[in-house]
C-alpha positions in Angstrom: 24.8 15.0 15.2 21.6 16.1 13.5 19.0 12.8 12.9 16.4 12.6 10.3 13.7 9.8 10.2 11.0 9.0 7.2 8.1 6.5 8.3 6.0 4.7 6.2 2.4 3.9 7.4 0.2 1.8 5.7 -2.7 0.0 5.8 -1.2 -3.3 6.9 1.7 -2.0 9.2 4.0 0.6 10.0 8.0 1.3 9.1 10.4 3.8 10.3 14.7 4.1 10.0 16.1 6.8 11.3 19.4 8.7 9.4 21.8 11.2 9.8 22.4 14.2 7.7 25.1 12.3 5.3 22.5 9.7 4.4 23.6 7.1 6.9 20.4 4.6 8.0 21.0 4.2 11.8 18.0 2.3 12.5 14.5 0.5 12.1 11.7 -0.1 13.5 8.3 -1.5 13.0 4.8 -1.0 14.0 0.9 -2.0 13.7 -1.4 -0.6 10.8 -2.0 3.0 10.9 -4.5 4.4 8.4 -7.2 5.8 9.2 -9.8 4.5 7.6 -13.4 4.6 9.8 -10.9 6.0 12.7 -13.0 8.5 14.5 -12.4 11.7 16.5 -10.7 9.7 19.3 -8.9 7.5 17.6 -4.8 7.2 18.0 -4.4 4.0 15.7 -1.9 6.8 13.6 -0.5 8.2 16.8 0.1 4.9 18.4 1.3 3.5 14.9 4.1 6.4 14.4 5.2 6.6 17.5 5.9 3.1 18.1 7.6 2.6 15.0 9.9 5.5 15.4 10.4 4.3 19.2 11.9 0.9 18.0 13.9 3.0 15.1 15.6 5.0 17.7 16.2 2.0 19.9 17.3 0.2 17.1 20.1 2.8 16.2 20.6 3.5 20.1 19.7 6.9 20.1 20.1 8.7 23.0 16.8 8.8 25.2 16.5 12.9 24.8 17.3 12.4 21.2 15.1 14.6 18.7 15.1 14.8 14.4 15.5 17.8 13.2 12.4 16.4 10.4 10.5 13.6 10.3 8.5 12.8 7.3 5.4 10.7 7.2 3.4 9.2 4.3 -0.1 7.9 5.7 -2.3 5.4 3.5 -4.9 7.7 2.2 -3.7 11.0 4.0 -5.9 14.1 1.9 -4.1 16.7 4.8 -6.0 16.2 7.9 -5.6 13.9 10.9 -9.0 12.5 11.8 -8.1 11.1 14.9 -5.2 12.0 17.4 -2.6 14.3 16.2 1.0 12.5 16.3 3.8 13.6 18.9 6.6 12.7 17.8 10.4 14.0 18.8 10.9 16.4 16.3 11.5 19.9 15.4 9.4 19.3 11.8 7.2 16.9 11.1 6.0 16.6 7.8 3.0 14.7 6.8 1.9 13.7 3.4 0.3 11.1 1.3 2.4 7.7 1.6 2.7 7.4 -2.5 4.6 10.3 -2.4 7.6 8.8 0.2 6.7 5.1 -2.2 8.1 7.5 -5.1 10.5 9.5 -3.8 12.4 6.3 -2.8 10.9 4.2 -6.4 12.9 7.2 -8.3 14.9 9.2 -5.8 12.5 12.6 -6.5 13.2 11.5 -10.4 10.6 11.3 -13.2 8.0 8.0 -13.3 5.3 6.6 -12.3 4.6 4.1 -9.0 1.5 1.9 -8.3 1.2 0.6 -4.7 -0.9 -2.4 -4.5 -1.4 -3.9 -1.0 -4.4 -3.4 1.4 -5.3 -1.2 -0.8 -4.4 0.5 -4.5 -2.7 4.0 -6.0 -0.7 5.6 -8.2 1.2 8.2 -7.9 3.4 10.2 -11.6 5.5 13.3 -11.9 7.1 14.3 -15.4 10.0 15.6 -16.4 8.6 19.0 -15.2 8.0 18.4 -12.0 3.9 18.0 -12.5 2.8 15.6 -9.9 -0.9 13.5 -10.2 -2.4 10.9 -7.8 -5.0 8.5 -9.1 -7.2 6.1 -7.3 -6.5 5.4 -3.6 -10.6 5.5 -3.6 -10.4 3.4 -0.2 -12.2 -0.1 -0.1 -16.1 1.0 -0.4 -15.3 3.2 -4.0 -12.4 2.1 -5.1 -8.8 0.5 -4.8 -9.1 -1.9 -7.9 -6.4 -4.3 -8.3 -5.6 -4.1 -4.3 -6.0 -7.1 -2.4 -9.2 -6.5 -0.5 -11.0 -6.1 -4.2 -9.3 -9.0 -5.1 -11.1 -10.9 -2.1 -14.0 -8.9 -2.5 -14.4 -10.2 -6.3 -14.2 -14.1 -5.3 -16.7 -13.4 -2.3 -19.4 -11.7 -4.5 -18.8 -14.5 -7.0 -19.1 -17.0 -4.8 -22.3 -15.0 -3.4 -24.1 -14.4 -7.2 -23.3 -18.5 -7.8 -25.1 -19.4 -4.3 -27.7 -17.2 -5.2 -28.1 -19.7 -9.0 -27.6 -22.6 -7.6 -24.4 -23.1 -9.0 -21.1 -24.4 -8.0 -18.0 -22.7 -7.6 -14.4 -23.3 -7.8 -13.4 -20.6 -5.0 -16.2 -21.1 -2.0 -14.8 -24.2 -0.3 -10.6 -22.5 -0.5 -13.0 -19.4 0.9 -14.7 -21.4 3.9 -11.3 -23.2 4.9 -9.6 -19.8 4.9 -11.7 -17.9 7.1 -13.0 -20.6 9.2 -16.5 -20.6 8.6 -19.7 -22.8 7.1 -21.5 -20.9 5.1 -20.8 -18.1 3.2 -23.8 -16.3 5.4 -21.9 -16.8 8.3 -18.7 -15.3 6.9 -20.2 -12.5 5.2 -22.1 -11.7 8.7 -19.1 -12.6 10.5 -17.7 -9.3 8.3 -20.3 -7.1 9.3 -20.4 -7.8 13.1 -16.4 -6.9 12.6 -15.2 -10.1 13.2 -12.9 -10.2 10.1 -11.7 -7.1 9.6 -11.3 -5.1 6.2 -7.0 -6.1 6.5 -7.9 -9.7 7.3 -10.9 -9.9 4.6 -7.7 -8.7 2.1 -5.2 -11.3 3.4 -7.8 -13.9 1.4 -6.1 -12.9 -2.1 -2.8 -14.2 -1.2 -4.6 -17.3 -1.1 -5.7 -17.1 -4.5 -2.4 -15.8 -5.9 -0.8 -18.9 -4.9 -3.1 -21.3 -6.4 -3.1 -19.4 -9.6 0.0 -21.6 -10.9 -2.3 -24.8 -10.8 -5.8 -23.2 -10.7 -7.0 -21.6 -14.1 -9.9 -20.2 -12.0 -7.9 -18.2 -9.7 -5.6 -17.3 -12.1 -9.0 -15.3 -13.9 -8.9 -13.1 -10.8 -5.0 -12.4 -10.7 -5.4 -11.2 -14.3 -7.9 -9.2 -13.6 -6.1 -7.4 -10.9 -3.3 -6.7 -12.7 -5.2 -5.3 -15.5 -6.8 -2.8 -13.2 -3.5 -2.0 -11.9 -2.4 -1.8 -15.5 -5.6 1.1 -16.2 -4.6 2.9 -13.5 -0.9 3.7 -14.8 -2.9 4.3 -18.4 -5.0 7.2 -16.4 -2.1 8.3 -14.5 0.1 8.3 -17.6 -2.5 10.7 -19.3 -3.2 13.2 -17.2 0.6 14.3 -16.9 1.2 14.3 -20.8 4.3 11.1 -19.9 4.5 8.9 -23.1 7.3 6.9 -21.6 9.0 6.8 -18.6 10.0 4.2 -15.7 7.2 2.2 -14.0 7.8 1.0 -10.6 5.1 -1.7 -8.4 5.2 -1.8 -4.6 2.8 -3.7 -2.4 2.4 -7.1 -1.2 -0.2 -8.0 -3.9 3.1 -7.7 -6.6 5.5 -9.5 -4.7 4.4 -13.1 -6.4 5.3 -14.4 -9.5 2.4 -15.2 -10.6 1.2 -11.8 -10.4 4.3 -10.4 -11.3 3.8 -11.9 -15.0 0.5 -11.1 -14.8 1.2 -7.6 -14.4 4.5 -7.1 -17.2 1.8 -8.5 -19.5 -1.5 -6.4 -18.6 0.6 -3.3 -19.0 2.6 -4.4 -21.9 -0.7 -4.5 -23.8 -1.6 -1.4 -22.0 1.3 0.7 -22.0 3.6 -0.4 -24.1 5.7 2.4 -23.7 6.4 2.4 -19.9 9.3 0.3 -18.8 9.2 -1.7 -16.1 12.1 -0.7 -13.7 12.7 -1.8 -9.8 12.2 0.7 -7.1 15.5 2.0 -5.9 14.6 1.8 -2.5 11.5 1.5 -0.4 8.9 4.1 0.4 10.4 4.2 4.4 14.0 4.9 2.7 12.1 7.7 0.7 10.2 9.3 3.2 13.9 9.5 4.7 15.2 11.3 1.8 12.4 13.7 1.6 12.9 14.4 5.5 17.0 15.3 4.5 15.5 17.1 1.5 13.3 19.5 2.5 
């Protein structure tokens, strides 16, 4: 039997299912975070991160021990065609590595026309037309970019909460802030970010905490609109620079998963793009990596 596996590996964990040739998922597995992202030279967060997740995949589908894919595909948050740190080893006679909103859309539209945004961690967008022309836009990373991702989402309340210190004002997010992560101050948590403490994933887990109060909390709800109308901009740029009027428009990520920003969302880009159509992702970007592994 020939197997196939597609991983996904983002900034906030790692998935991998493993297939045969007819399309049949055999198995899944799961692992740690696996970006790169201020990885150095000896890094093998991505190693580690594949390998594991394709281990408990193969496990999970009881794959004999000397089993090996004929392809593996992997989409890496942020991938530009390099591995920074260790190179992967995985049981394979191909593996293929690419950029993960390529696998996201692949399994949003099954290698059909559209347009996904993956907001988690992190932020992108990745379109292809009706001719096959193909754009990415943002995926900046945390320091430049990534607007409408959950870390600038966090990052928005903190430097609020910062610039209203700094007036001598009061404000409506500090205290939910303080309680989350623990601390006294706001000097302490912003120095307890520095010294690496909280890290960059953990400083992003703070917008789920504002998602959920924006039901009852008009102030938190300011910031969940304004991350879904940075998501929204990002489909209007991605929209022009591959000539697509209309088309299907699919959202992946934790920070669309909630209601609240779910509604948030349909309405940013119904004032935005009015002529992109919502539309649920077929399958998920593992599921698509998959299909591109059987594809190619």
């Amino acid at each position: 039997m020939t197997f196939y596996a597609g991983i996904d590996a983002g900034q906030s964990g790692t998935v991998a299912i493993v297939g045969n040739a007819s399309g049949e998922v055999l198995g899944r597995g799961e692992a740690g975070p696996a970006d790169e992202i201020t990885q150095g030279p000896d890094s093998t967060r991505l190693r580690d991160a594949l390998t594991t997740a394709y281990k408990n995949a193969a496990a999970d589908a009881k794959l004999p021990k000397d089993a090996r894919c004929a392809r593996i595909v992997a989409g890496i948050s942020g991938y530009e065609g390099r591995v920074y740190g260790r190179a992967p080893d995985l049981p394979c006679d191909e593996l293929v590595l690419m950029h993960d909103a390529v696998i996201a859309h692949a399994g949003a539209f099954e290698r059909g026309p559209g347009i996904v945004v993956i907001a988690g961690t992190g932020s992108v967008a990745y379109g292809k037309n009706g001719s096959g022309e193909c754009v990415t836009t943002g995926g900046w990373g945390y320091l430049f970019g990534d607007e409408g991702s959950a870390f600038w989402l966090a990052r928005r309340a903190i430097e609020d909460a910062i610039r209203d210190e700094d007036a001598g004002k009061q404000n409506a997010i500090a205290s939910v802030l303080l309680d989350h992560f623990g601390q006294t101050t706001l000097h302490a948590l912003v120095r307890s970010f520095y010294a690496g403490e909280i890290t960059r994933t953990g400083l992003a887990r703070f917008a789920r905490a504002i998602i959920e109060r924006a039901d009852t909390d008009a102030y938190a709800m300011r910031y969940v609109q304004q991350a879904a109308q940075s998501l929204a901009d990002l489909v209007v740029r991605t929209m022009a620079r591959i000539g697509l009027r209309e088309g299907p428009l699919a959202f992946l990520g934790g920070m669309t998963k909630a209601a609240a920003m779910k509604d948030a969302i349909a309405q940013a880009v119904a004032g935005a793009a009015p002529e992109a159509a919502l539309a649920e992702p077929r399958s998920d970007a593992a599921h698509g990596a998959l299909l591109l592994a059987r594809a190619s």
